[in-house]
Backbone bond lengths (Angstrom), bond angles and torsions (degrees), N, CA, C in turn:
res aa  C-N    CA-C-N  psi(-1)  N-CA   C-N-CA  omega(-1)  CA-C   N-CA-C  phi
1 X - - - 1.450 - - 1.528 110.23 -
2 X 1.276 95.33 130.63 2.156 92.54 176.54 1.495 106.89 -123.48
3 X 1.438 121.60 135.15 1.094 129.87 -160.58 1.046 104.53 -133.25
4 X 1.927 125.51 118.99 1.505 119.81 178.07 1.818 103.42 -80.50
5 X 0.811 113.94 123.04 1.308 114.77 177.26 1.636 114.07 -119.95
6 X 1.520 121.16 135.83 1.430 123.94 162.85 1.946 115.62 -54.17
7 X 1.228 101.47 146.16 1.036 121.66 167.06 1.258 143.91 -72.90
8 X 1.584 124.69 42.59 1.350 136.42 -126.55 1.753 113.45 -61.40
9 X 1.381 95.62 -52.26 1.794 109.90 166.89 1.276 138.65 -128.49
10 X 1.284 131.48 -175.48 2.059 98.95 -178.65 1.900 78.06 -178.26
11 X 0.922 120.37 79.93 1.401 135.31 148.96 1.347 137.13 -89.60
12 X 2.021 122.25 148.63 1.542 112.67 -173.23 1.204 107.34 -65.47
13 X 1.504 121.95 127.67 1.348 109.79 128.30 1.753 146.91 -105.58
14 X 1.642 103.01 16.97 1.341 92.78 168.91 1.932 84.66 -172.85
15 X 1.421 125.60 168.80 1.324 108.63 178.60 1.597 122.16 -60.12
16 X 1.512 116.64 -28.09 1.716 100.03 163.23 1.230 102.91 -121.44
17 X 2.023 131.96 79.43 1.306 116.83 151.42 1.628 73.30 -169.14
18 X 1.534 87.74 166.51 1.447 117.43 166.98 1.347 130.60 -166.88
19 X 0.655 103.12 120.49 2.005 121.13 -178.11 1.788 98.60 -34.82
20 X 1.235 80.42 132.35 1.458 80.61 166.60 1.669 109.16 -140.51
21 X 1.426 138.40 133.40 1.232 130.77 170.88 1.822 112.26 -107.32
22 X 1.051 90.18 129.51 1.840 110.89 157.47 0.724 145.51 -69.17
23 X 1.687 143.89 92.82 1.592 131.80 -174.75 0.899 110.68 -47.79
24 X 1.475 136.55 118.87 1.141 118.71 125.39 1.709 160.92 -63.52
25 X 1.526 71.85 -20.55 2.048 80.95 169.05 1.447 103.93 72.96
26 X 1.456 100.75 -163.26 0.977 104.85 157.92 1.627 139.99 -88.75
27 X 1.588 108.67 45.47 1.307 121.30 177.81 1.609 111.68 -79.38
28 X 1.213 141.91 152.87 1.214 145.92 157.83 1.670 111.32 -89.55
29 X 1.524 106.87 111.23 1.863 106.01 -172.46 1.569 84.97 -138.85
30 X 1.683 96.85 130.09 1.512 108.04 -157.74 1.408 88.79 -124.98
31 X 1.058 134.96 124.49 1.640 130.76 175.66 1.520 106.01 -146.51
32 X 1.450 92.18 175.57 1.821 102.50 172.32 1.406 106.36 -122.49
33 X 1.489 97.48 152.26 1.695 118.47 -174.10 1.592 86.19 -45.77
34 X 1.701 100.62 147.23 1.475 100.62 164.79 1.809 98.95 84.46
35 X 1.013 149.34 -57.17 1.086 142.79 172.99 2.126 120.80 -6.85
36 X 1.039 92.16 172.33 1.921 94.83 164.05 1.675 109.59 -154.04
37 X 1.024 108.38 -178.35 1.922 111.34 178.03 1.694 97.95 -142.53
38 X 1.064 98.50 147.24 1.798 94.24 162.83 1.333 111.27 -98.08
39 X 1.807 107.31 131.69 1.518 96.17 179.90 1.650 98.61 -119.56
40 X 1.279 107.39 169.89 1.375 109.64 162.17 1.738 112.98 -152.97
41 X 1.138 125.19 -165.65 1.615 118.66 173.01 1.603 99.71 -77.51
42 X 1.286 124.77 148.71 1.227 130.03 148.73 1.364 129.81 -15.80
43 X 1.243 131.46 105.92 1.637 103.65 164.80 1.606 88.48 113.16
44 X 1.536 139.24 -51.93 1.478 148.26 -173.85 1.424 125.37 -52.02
45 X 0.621 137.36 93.07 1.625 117.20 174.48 1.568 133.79 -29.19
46 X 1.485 93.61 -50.22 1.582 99.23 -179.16 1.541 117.34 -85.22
47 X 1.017 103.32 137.93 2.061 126.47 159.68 0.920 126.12 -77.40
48 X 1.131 127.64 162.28 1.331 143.75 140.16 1.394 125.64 -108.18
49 X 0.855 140.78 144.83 1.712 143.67 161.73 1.740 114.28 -78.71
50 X 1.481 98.56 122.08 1.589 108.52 -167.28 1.851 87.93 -126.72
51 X 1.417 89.54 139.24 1.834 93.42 172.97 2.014 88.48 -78.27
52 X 1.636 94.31 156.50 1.878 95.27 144.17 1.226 115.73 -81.10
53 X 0.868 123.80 119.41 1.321 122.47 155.27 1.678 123.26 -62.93
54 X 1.508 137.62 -6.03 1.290 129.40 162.74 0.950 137.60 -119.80
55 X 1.253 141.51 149.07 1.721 136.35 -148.88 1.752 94.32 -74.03
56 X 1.391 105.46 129.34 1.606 111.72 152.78 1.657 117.58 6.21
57 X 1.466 101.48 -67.39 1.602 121.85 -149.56 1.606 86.77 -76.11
58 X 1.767 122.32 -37.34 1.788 109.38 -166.87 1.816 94.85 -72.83
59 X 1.609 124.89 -26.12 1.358 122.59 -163.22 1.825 95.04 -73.52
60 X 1.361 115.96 -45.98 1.772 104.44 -174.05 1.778 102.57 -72.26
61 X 1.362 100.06 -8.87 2.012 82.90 178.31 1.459 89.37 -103.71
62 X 1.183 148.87 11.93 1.501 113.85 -171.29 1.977 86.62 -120.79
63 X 1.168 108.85 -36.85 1.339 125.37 -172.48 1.769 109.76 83.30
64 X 1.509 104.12 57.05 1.333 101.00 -157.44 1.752 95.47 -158.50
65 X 0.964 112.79 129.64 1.703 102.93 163.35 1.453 98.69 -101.75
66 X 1.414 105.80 154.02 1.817 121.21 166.88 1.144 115.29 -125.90
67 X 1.299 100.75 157.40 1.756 135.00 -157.33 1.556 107.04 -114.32
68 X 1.435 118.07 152.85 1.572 119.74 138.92 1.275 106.21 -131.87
69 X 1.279 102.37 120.04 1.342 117.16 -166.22 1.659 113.34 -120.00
70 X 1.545 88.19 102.75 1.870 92.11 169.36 1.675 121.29 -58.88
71 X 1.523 91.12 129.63 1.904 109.27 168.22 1.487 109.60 -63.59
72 X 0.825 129.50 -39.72 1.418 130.39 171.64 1.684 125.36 -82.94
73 X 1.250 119.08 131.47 1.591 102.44 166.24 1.289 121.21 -79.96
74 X 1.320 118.40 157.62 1.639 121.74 -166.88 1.481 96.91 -79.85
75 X 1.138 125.13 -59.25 1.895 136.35 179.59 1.340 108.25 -96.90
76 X 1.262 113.34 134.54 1.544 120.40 179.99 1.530 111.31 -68.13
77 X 1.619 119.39 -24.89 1.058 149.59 160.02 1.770 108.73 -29.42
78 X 1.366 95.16 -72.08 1.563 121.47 172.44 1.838 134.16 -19.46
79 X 1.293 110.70 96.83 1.405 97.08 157.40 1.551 132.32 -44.76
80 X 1.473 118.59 105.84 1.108 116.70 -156.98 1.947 108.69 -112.95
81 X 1.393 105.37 112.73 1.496 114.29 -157.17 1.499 86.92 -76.93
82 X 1.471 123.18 138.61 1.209 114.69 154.12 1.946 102.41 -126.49
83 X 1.569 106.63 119.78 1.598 99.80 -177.97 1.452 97.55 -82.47
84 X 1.394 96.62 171.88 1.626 120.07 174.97 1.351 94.46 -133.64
85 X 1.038 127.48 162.56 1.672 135.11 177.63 1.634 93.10 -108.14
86 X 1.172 92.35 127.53 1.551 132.67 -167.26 1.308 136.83 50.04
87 X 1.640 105.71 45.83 0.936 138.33 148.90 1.603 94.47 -92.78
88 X 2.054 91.88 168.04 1.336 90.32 -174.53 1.875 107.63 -121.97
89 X 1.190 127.78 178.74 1.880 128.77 171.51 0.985 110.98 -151.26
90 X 1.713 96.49 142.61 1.640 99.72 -173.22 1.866 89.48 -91.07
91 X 1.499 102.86 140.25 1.635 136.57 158.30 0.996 137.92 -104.14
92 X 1.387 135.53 112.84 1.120 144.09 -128.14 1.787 93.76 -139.64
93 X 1.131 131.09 127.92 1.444 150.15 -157.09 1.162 133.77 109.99
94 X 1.278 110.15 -157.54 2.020 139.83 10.82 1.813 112.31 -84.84
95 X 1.304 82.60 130.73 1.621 100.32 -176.61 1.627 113.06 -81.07
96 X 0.966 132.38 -171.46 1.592 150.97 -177.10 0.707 130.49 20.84
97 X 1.698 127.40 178.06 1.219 141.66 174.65 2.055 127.12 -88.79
98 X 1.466 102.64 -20.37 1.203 91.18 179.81 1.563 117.11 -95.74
99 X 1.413 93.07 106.88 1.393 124.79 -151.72 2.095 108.15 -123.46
100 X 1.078 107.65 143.04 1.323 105.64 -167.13 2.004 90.06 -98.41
101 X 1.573 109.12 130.99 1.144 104.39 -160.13 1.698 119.68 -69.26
102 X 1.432 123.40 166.50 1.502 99.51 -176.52 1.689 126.10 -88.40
103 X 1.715 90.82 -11.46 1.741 85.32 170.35 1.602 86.51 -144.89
104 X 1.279 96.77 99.77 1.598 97.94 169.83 1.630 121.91 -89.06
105 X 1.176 123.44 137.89 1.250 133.17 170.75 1.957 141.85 -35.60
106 X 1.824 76.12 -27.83 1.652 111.69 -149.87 1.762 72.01 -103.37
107 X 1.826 83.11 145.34 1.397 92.33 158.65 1.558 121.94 -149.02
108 X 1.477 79.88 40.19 2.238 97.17 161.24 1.546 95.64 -143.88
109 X 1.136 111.96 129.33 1.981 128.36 165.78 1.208 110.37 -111.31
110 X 1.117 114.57 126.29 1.575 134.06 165.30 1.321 116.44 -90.58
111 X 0.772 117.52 151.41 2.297 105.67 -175.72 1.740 77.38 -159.92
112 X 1.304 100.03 129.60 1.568 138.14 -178.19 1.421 117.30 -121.59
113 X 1.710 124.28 81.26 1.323 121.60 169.24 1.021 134.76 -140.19
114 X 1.647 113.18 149.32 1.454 122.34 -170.46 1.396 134.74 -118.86
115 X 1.009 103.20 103.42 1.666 120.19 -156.08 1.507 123.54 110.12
116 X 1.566 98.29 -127.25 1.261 118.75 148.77 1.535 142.93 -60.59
117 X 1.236 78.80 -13.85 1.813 105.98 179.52 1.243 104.59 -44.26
118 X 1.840 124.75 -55.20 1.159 138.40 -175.00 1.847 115.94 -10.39
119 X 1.468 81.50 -68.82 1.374 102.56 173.08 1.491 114.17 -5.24
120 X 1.519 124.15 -98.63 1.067 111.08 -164.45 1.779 121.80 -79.29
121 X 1.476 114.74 3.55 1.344 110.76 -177.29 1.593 91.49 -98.34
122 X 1.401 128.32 -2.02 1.455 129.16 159.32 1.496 116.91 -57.68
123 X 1.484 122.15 -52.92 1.120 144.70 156.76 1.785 116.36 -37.79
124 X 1.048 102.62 -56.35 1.408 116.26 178.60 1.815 114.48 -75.25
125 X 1.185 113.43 -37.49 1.406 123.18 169.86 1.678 102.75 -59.60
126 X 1.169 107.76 -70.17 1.282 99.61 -161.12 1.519 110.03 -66.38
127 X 1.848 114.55 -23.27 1.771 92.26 154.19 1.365 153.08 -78.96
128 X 1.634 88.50 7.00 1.411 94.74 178.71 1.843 110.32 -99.89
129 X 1.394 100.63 -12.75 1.758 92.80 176.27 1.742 97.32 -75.63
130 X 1.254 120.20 20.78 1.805 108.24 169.83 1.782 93.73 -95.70
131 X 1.355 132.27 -13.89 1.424 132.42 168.43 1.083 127.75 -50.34
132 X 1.448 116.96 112.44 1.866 95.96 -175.99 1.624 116.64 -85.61
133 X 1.310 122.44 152.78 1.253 123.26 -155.06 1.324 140.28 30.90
134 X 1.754 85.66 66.39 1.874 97.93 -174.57 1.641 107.47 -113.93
135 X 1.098 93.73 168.15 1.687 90.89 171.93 1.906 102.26 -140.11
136 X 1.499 106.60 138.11 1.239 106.01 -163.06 1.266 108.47 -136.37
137 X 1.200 151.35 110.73 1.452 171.10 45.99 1.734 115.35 52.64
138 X 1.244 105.49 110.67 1.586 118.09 168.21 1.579 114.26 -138.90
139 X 1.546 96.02 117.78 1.687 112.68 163.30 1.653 100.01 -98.35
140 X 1.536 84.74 124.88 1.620 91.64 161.74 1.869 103.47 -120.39
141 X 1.415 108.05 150.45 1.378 118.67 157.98 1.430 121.30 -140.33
142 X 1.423 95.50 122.76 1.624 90.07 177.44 1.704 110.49 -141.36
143 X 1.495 123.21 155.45 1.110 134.16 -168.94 2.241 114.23 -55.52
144 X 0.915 111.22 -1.11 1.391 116.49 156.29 1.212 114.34 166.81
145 X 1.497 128.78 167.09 1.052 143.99 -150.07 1.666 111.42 -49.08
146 X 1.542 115.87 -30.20 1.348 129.35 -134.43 1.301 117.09 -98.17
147 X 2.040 88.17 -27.84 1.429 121.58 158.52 1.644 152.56 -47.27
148 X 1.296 92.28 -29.49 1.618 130.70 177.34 2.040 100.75 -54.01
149 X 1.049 107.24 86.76 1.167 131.36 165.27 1.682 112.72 -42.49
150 X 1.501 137.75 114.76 1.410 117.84 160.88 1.921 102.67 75.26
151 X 1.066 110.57 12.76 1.478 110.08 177.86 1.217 140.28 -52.00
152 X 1.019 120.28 -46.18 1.701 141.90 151.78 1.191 108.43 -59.38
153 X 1.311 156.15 -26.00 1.140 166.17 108.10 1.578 105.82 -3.57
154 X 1.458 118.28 -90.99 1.367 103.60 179.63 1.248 137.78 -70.69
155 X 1.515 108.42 -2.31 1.291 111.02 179.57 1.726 115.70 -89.84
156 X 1.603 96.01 0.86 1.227 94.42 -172.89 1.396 116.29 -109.94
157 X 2.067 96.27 0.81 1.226 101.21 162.40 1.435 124.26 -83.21
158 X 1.322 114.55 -21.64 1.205 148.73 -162.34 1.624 97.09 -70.87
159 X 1.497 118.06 -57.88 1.391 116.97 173.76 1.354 120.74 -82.54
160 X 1.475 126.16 -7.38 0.918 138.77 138.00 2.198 113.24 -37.13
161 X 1.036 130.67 -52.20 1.034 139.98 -137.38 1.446 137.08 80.90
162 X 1.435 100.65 -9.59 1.761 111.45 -168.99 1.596 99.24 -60.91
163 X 1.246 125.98 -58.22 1.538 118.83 -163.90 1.753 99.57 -113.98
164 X 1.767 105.87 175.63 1.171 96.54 174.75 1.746 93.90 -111.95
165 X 1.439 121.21 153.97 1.705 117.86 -171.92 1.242 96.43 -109.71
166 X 1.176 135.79 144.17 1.417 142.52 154.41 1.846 101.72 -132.60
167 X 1.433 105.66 123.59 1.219 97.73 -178.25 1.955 106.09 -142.03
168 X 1.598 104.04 133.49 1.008 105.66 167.94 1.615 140.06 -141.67
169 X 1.063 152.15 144.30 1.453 171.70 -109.03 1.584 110.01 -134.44
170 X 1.840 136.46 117.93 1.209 100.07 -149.28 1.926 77.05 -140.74
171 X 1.225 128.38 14.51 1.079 129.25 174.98 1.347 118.47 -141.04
172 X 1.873 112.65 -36.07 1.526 104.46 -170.49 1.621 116.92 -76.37
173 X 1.458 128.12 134.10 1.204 126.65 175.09 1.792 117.33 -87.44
174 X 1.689 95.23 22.04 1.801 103.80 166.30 1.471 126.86 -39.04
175 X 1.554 131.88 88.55 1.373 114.73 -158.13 1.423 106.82 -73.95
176 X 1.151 106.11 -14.47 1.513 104.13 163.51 1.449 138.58 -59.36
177 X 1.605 121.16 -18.88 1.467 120.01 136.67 0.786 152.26 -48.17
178 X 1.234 157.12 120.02 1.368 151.52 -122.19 1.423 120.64 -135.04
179 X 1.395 95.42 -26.39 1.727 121.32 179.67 1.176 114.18 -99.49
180 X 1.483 121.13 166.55 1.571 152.92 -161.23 1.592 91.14 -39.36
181 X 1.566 107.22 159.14 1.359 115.50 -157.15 1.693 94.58 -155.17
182 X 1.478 116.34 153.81 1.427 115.72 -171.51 1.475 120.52 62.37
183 X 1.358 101.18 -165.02 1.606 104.69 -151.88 1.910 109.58 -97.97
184 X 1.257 124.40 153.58 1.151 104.30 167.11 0.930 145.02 -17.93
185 X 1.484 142.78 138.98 1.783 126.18 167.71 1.416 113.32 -161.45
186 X 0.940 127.63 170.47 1.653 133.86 -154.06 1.563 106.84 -48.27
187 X 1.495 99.68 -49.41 1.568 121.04 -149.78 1.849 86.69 -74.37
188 X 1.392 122.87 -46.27 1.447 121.29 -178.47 1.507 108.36 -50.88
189 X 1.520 113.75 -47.24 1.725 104.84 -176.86 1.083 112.67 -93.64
190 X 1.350 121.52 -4.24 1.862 105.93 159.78 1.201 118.24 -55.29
191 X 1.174 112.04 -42.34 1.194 126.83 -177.83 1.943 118.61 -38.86
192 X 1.306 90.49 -40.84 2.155 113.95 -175.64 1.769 86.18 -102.47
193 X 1.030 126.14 -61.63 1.505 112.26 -145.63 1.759 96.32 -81.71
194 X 1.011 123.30 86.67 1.512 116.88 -172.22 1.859 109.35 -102.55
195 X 1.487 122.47 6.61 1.355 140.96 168.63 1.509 111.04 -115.66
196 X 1.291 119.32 99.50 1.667 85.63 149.13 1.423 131.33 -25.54
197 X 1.629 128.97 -47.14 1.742 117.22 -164.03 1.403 97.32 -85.59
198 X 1.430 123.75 32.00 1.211 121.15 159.63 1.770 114.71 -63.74
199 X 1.465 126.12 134.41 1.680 138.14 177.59 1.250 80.30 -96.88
200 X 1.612 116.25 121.41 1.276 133.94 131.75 1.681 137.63 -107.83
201 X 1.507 109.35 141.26 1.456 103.58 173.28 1.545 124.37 -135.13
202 X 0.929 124.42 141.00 1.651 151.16 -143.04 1.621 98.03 -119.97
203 X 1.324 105.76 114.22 1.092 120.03 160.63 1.978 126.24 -142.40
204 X 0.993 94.03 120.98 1.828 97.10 176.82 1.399 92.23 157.23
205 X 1.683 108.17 -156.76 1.305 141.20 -120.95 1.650 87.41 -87.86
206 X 1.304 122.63 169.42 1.170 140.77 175.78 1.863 120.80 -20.77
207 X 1.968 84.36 -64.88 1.521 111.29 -141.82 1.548 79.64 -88.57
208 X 1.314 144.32 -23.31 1.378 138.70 -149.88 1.711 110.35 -110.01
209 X 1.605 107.92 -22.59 1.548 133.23 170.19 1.932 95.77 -81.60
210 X 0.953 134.15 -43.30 1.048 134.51 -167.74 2.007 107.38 -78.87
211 X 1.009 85.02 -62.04 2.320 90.66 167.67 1.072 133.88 -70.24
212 X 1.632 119.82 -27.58 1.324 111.25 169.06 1.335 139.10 -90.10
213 X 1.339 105.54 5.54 1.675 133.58 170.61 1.895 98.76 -78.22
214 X 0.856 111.59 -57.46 1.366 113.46 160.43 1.720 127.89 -39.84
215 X 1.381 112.03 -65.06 1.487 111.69 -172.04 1.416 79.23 -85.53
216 X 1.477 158.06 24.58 1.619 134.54 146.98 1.353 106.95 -92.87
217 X 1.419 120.43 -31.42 1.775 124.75 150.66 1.637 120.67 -41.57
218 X 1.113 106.03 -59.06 1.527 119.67 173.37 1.613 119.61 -48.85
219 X 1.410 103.90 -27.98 1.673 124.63 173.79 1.550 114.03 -88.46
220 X 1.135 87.93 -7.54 1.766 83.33 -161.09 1.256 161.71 114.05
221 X 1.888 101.91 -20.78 1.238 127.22 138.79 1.002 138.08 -29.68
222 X 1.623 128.60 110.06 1.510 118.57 173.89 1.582 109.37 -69.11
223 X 0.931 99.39 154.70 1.937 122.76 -178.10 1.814 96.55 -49.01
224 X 1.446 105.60 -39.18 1.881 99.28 -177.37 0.790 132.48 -89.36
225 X 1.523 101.07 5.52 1.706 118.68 161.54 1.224 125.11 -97.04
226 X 1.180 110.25 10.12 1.827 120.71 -176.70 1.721 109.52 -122.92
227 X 1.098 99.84 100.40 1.128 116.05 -179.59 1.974 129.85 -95.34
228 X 1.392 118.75 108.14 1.059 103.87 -152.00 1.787 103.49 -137.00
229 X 1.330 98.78 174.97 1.990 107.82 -167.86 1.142 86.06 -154.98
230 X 1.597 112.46 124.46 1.827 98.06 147.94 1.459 116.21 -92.29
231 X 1.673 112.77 -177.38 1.476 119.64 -164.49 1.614 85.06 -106.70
């Protein structure tokens, strides 16, 4: 299904990404946590693949799907969408499989992401705090402080009690950070994964989709509980 849709808003969220939301109108767009759409400019042929970033349930109350949308293109190669708010893009979905399940078994989630990754375990986070008696766990890592996607957001779930935050910084030498530093490692997700029948999912960059499937093995995790996408 391809859907021209208006461009309702297009705000920063980190120095290379920004949220972007979609009218939907009165369209019917039915997806699963974790999902993506291909967007491109109006009128273009080519796409890109964008995770949603918001649970199902925020898209039928807001009437809007959302984006995080990198300022930069990844390949110079690359059709590179840049929205404007109110301009409009044709959307094409919902695409994929890494999808947060609809009656899962598990009742602690871990969501592991780096960068942009956020994106769709954002989506998936916030559908799983509709679970009653869950407990939910998020590692984020990103290349400096500034980066932290949706931040005020989780931290306010975090003091809330809803999730647990672990967050860390793996390049900036900001001495003004105060928190965890470098790259994932065992001792950081022991910390969240405290069950084996913990459901975890992995999303980001190459090197970070590739190792932490490993140290969640090393914990105890079966392989079909680790659920993962790279960026």
């Amino acid at each position: 299904m391809v859907l021209t849709l208006p461009i309702r808003e297009v705000r920063p969220a980190t120095p290379r990404a920004q949220i972007v939301r979609l009218d939907l109108g009165d369209c019917a767009f039915d997806y699963a946590a974790g999902q993506a759409v291909m967007v491109g400019t109006h009128g273009v042929d080519r796409r890109r693949p964008y995770s949603i970033s918001a649970a199902p349930e925020d898209a039928r109350r807001d009437g809007a799907i959302e984006l995080l949308v990198g300022t930069e293109p990844s390949d110079a190669s690359e059709t590179h969408f840049v929205p404007v708010a109110g301009e409009i893009a044709d959307v094409e979905g919902p695409i994929g499989t890494f999808i947060f399940p609809p009656n899962p078994e598990e009742g602690r989630f871990v969501f592991i992401a780096g960068g942009t990754g956020i994106a769709p375990l954002r989506a998936m986070l916030r559908h799983a705090l509709a679970i009653p008696h869950r407990e939910i766990g998020l590692f984020y890592s990103a290349r400096t402080p500034e980066e932290f996607a949706y931040e005020p957001e989780l931290r306010e779930l975090a003091r809330a009690g809803e999730i647990e935050l672990r967050q860390t910084i793996t390049r900036s030498v900001d001495a003004q950070w105060t928190g965890a530093r470098g790259r994932v490692n065992r001792a950081a997700l022991e910390d969240l994964v405290r069950d084996p029948m913990t459901l975890c999912f992995v999303c980001g960059p190459p090197a970070l989709v590739e190792e932490v499937p490993k140290l969640l093995e090393d914990l105890g995790v079966a392989p079909d509980r680790i659920k993962i996408e790279r960026r």
